[in-house]
VEXMAR-685089 format. One record per residue (C-alpha): residue number from 0; residue in three letters; x, y, z. Coordinates in pm, 1 decimal, always signed. Each point is the difference from the previous one (the first is absolute). Layout:
BEGIN
{nr = NUM&rest = ALA&X = X&Y = Y&Z = Z} .
...
END
This chain:
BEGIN
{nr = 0&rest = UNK&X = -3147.6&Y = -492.3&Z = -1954.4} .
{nr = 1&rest = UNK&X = +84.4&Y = -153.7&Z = -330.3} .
{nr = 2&rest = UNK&X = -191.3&Y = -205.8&Z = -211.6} .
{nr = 3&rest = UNK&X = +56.3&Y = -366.7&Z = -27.1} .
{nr = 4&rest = UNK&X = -9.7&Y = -108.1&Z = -344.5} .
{nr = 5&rest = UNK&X = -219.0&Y = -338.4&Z = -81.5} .
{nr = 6&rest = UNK&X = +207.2&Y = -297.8&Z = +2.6} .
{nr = 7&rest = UNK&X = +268.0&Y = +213.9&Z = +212.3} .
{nr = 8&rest = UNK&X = +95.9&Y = -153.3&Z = +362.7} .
{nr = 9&rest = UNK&X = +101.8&Y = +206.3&Z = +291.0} .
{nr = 10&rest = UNK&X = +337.0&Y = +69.3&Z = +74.4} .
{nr = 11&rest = UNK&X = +97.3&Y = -245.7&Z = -262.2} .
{nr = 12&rest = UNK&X = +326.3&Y = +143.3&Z = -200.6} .
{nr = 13&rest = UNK&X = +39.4&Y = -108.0&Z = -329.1} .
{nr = 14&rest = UNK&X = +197.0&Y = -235.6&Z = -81.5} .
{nr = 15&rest = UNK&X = +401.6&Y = -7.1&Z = -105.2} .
{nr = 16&rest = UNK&X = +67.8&Y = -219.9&Z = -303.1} .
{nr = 17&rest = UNK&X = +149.3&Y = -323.4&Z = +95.0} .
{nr = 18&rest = UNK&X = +384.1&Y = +33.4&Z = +16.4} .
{nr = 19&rest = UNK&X = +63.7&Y = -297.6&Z = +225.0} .
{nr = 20&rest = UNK&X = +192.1&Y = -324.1&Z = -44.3} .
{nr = 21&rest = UNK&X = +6.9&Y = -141.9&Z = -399.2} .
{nr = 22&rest = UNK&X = -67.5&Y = +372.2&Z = -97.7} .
{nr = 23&rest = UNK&X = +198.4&Y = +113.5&Z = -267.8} .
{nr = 24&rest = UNK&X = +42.3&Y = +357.2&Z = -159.2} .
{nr = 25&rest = UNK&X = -95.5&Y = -18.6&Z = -384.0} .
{nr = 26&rest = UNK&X = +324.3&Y = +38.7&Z = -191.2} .
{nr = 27&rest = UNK&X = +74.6&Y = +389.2&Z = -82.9} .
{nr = 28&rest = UNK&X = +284.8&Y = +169.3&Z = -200.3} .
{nr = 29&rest = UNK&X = +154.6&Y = +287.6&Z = +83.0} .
{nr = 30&rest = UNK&X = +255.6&Y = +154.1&Z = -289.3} .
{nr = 31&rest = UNK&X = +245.5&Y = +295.1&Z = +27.7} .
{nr = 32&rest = UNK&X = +33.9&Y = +216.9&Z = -315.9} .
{nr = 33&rest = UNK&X = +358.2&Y = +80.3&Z = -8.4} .
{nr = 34&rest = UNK&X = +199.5&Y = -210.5&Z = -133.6} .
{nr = 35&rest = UNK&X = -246.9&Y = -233.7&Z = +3.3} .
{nr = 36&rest = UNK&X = -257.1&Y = +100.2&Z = -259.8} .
{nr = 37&rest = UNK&X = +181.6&Y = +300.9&Z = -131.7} .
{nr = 38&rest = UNK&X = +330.3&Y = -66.0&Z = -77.6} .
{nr = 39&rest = UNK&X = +284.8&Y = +203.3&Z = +158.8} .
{nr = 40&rest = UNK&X = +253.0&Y = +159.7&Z = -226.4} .
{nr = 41&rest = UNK&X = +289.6&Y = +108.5&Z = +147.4} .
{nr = 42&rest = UNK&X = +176.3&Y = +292.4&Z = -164.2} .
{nr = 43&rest = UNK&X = -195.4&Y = +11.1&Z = -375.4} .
{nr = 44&rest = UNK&X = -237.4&Y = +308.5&Z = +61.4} .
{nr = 45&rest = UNK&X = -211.5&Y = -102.6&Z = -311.9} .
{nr = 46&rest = UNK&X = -96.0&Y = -320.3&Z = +203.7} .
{nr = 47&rest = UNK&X = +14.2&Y = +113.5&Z = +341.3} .
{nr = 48&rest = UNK&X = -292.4&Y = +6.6&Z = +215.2} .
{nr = 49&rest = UNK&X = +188.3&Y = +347.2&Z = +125.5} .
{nr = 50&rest = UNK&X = +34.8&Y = +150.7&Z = -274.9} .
{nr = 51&rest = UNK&X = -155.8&Y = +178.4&Z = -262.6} .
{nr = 52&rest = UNK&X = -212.0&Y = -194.7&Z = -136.7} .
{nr = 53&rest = UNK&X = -116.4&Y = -246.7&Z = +267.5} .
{nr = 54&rest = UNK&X = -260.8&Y = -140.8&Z = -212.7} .
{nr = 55&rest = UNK&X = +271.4&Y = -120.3&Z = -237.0} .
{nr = 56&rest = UNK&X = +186.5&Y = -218.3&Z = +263.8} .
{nr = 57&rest = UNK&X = -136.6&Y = -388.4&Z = -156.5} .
{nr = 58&rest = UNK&X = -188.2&Y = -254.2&Z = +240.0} .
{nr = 59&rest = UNK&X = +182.3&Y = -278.8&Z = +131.5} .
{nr = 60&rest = UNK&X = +18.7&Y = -360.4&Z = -258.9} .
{nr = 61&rest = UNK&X = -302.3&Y = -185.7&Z = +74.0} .
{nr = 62&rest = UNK&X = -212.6&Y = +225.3&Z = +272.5} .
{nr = 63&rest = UNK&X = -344.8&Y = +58.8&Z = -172.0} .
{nr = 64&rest = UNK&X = -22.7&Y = -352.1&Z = -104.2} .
{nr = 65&rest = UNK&X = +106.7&Y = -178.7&Z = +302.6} .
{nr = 66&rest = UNK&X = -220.6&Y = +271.1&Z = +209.2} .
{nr = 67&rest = UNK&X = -250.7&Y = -70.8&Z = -236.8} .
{nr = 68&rest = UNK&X = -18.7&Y = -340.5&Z = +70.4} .
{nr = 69&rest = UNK&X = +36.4&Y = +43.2&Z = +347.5} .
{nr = 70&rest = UNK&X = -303.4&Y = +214.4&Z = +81.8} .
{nr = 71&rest = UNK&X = -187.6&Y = -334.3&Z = -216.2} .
{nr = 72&rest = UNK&X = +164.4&Y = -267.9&Z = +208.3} .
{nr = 73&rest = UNK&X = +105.9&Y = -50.8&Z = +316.0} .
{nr = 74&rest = UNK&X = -68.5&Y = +380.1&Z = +139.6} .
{nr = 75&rest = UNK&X = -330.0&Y = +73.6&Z = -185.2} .
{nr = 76&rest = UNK&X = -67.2&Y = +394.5&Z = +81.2} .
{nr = 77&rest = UNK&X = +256.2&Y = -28.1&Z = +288.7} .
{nr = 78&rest = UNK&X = +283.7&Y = +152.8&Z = -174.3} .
{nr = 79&rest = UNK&X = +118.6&Y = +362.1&Z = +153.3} .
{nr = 80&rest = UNK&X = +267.7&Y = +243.0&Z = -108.3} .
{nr = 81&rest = UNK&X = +228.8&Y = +167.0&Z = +312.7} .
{nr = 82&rest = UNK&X = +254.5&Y = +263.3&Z = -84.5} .
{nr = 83&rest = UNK&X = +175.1&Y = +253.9&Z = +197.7} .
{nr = 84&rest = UNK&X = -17.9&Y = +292.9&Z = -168.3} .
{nr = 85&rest = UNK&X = +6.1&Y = +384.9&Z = +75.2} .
{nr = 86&rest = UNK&X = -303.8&Y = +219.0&Z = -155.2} .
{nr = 87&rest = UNK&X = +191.7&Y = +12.8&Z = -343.3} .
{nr = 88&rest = UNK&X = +139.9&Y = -350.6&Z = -31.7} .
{nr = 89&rest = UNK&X = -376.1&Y = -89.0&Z = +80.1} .
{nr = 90&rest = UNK&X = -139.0&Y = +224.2&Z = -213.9} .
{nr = 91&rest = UNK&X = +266.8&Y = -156.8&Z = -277.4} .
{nr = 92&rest = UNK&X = -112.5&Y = -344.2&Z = +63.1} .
{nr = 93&rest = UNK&X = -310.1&Y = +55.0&Z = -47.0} .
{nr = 94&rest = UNK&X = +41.0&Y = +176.1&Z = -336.1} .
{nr = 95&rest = UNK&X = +255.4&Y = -291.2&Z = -105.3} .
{nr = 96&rest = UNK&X = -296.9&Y = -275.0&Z = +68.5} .
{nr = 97&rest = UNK&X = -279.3&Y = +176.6&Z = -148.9} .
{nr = 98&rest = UNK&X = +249.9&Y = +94.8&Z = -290.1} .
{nr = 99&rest = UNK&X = +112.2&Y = -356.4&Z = -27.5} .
{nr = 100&rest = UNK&X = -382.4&Y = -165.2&Z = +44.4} .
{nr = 101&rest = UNK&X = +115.2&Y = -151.7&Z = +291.4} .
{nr = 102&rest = UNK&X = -354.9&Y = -83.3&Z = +189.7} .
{nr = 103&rest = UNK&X = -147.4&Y = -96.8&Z = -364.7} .
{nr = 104&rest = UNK&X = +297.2&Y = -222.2&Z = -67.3} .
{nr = 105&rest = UNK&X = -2.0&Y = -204.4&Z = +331.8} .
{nr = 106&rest = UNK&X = -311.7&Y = +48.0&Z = +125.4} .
{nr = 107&rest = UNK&X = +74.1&Y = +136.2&Z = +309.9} .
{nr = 108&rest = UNK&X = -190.1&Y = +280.6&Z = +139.8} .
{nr = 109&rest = UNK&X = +79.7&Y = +332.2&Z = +30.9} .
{nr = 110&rest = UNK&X = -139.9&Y = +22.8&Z = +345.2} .
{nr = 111&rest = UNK&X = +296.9&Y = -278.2&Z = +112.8} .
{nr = 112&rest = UNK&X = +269.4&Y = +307.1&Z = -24.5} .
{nr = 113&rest = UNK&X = +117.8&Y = +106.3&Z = +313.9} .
{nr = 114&rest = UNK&X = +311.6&Y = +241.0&Z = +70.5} .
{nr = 115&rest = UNK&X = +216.5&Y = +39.2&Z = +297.5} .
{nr = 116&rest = UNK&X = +255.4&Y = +241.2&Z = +125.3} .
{nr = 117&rest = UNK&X = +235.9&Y = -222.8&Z = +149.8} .
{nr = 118&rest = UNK&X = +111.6&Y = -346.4&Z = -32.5} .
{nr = 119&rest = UNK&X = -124.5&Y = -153.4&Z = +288.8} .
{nr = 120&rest = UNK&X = -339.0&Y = +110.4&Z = -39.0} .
{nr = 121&rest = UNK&X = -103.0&Y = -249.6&Z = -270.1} .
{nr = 122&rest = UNK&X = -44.4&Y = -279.4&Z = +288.5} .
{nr = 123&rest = UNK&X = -289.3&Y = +220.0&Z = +172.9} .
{nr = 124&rest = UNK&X = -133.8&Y = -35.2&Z = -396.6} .
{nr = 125&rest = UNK&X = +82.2&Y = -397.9&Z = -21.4} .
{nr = 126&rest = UNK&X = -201.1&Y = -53.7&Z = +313.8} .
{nr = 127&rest = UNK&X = -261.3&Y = +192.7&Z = -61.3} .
{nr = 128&rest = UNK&X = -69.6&Y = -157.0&Z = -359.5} .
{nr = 129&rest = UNK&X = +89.8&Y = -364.8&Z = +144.3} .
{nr = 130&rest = UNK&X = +284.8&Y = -42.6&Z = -221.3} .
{nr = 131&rest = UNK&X = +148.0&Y = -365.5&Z = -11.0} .
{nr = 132&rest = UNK&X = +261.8&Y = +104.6&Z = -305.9} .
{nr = 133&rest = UNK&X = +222.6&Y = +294.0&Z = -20.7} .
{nr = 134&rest = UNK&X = +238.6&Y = +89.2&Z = -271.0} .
{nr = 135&rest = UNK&X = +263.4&Y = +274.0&Z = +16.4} .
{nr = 136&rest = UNK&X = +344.8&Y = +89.2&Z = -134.0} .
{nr = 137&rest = UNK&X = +90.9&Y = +98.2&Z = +338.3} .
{nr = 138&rest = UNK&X = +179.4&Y = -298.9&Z = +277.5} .
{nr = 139&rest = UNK&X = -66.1&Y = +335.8&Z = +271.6} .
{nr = 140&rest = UNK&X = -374.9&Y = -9.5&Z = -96.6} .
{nr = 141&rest = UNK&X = -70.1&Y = -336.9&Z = +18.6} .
{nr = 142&rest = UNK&X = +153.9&Y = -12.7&Z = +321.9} .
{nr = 143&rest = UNK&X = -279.7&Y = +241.8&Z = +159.5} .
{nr = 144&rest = UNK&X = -275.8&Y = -274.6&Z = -153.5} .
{nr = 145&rest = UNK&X = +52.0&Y = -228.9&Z = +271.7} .
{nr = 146&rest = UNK&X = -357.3&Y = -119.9&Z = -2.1} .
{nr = 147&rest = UNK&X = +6.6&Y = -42.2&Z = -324.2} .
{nr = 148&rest = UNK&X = +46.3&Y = -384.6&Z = -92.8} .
{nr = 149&rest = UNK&X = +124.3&Y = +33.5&Z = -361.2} .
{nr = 150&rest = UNK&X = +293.7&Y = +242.7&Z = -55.3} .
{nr = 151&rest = UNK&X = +126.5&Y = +20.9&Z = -335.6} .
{nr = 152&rest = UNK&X = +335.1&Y = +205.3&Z = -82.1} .
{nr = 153&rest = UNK&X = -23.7&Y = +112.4&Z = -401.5} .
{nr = 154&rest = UNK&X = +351.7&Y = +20.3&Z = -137.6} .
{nr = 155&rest = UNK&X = -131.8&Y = +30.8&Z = -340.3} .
{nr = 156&rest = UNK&X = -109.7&Y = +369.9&Z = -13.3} .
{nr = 157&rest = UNK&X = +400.6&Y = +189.9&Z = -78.6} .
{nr = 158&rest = UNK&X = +85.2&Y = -304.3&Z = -241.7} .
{nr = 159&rest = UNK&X = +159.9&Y = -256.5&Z = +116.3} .
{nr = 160&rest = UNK&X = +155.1&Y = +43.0&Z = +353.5} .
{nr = 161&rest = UNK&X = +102.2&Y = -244.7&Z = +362.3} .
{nr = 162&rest = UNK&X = -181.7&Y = +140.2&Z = +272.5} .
{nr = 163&rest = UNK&X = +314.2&Y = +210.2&Z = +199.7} .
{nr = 164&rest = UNK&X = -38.3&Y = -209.1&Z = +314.2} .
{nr = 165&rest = UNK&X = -111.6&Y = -391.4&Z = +108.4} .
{nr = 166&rest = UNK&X = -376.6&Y = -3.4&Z = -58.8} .
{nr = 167&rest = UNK&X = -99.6&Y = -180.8&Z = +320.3} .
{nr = 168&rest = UNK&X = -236.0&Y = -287.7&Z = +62.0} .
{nr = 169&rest = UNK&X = -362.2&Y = +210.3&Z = +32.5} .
{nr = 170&rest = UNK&X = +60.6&Y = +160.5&Z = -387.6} .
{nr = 171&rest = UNK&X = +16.4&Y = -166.2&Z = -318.3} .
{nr = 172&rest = UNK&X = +221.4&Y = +181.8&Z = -272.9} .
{nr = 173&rest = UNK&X = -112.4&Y = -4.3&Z = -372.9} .
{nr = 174&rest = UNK&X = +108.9&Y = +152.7&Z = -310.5} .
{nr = 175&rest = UNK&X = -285.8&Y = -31.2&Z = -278.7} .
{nr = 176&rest = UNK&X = -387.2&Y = +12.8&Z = +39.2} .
{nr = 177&rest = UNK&X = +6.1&Y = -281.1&Z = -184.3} .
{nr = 178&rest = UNK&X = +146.7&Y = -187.6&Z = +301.4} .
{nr = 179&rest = UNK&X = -205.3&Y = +168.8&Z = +255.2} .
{nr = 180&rest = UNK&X = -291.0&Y = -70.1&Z = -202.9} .
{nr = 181&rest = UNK&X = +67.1&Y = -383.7&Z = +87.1} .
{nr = 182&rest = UNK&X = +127.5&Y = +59.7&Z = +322.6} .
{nr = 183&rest = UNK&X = -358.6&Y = +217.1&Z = +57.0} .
{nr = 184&rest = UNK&X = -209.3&Y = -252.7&Z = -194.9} .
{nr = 185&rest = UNK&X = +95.2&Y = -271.1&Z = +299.3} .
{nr = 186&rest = UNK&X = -150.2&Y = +205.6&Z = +264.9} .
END
């Protein structure tokens, strides 16, 4: 028979946190990397993430500041990076943000990297990290995040570019990080 530990009732479970009505989840980012914090370069193998020299390809205008200021205000240590990635796009990613100083620069912690092998599994990763806010390059992407309340659709990580389709209703399109910064800051 097992012991019953002082100040332990009988039979008692412990108990859930509360997650009833007026219970809100704490605001948490989720951020793809492609074309989102590394910029995508189409055809220039100096600058492509593909190439030769992936640790070449440049960050996308504004990303370590506005994730900077993001992991401050409203997201505090909330702030995780999902990418689908193969063993050696992972294992370039990971060499382009320790190359770059990423966690340094934003504060973000190396422990919030996760990878996937296919699109659709980032929204096993959204719930299980709570995230509220989810930014991606990708309308197909955003589409699996369904409980996901903020979807935002970057435009800004090829250079200037329309999203090739109507972004509907549930996603937000945005072309700087200056702009999503704002947007973000509202949350």
């Amino acid at each position: 028979m097992a012991r019953q530990r002082v100040g332990q009732r009988r039979g008692v479970q412990p108990r859930a946190p509360y997650r009833g009505p007026g219970w809100t989840r704490p605001p948490t980012l989720g951020v793809d990397v492609g074309g989102v914090i590394v910029a995508l370069a189409d055809r220039d193998e100096d600058t492509s993430f593909f190439g030769d020299r992936p640790l070449q390809t440049p960050a996308v205008a504004g990303v370590f500041d506005a994730l900077a200021a993001l992991t401050v205000q409203p997201f505090a240590s909330r702030v995780h990076l999902v990418s689908k990635a193969g063993p050696k796009v992972a294992a370039n990613t990971r060499a382009w943000l320790t190359h770059h100083d990423f966690f340094d620069r934003t504060g973000i912690p190396a422990a919030n990297l996760h990878f996937v092998r296919e699109r659709r599994d980032k929204a096993p990763v959204c719930q299980r990290f709570g995230i509220t806010h989810f930014v991606d390059d990708r309308l197909d992407v955003l589409a699996y995040l369904e409980e996901v309340e903020h979807r935002y659709l970057f435009l800004g990580g090829t250079g200037a570019r329309a999203p090739g389709e109507r972004v509907p209703d549930w996603a937000t399109a945005v072309d700087t990080w200056t702009h999503l910064l704002a947007l973000l800051r509202e949350a």
